[in-house]
Every structure is written in C-alpha cells, then in structure tokens.
C-alpha positions as CSV (number, residue, x, y, z in Angstrom):
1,X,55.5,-39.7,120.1
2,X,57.9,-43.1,119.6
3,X,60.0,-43.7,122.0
4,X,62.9,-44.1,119.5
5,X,63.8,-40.6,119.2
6,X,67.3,-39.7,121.3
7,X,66.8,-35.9,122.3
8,X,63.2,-36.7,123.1
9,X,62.3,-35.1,126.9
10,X,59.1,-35.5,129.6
11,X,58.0,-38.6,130.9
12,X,58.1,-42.3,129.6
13,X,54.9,-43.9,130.3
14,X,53.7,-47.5,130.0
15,X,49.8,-48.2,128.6
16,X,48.7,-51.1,131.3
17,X,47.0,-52.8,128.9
18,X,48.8,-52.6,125.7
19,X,52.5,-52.6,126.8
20,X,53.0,-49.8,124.8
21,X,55.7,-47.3,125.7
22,X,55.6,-44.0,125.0
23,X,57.0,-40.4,125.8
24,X,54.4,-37.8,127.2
25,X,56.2,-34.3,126.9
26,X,54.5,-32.3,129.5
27,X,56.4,-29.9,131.8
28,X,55.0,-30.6,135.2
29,X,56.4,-33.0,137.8
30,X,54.6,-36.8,137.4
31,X,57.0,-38.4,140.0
32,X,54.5,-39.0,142.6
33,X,51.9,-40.2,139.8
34,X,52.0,-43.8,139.7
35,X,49.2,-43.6,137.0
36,X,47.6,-41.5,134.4
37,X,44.6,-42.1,132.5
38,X,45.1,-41.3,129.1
39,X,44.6,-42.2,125.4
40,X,46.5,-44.8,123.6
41,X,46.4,-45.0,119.9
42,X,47.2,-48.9,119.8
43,X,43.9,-49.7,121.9
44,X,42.7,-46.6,120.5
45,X,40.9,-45.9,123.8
46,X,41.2,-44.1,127.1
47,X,43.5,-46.3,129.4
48,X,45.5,-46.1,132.8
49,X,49.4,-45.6,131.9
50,X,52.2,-46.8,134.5
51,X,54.6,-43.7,135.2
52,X,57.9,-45.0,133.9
53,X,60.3,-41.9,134.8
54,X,61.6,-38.8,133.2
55,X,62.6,-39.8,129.4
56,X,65.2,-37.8,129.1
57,X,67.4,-39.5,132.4
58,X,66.4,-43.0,130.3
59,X,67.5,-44.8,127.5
60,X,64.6,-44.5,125.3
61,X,66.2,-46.3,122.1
C-alpha cells in the first residue's frame, strides 16, 4: 500500500535497505517491534523493515 493515501491505518514501516516507506495494515500491537522481516516489492525480496509508528497518528502524505 503507498503511503500517500490520508485515511490509511496500521503501521508505517521503513525497508532498511531500500528506504522505502510503506503502510502495513495489520491489527496487532508492533510497538515493541523494532524490526520485521518482510517483503518489499522495490528489492523485490525478503528484507528487515524499521518500525516507524502507528500510520494513522502520522502524516503519511
């Protein structure tokens, strides 16, 4: 999902290797995550993802 979207809720996440910001709607608590390994479509592989916050508290445009 882009980031770009204004009523867009779950967690804004960071691919570590990419830069690439993203929202992950899922409904369980990733506040004491600092990481999750998951699959980016720019590297268009499995990579670790920095734990940005909760997108809907955040600007996300």
């Amino acid at each position: 999902m882009d980031v770009g979207r204004s009523s867009t809720r779950g967690w804004l996440v960071k691919c570590t290797t990419c830069g690439t910001k993203w929202v992950l709607e899922v409904s369980f608590d990733l506040r004491e995550s600092k990481l999750i390994y998951h699959y980016c479509k720019v590297c268009g592989k499995n990579t670790f993802h920095e734990v940005l916050g909760r997108a809907d508290k955040m600007n996300v445009e």
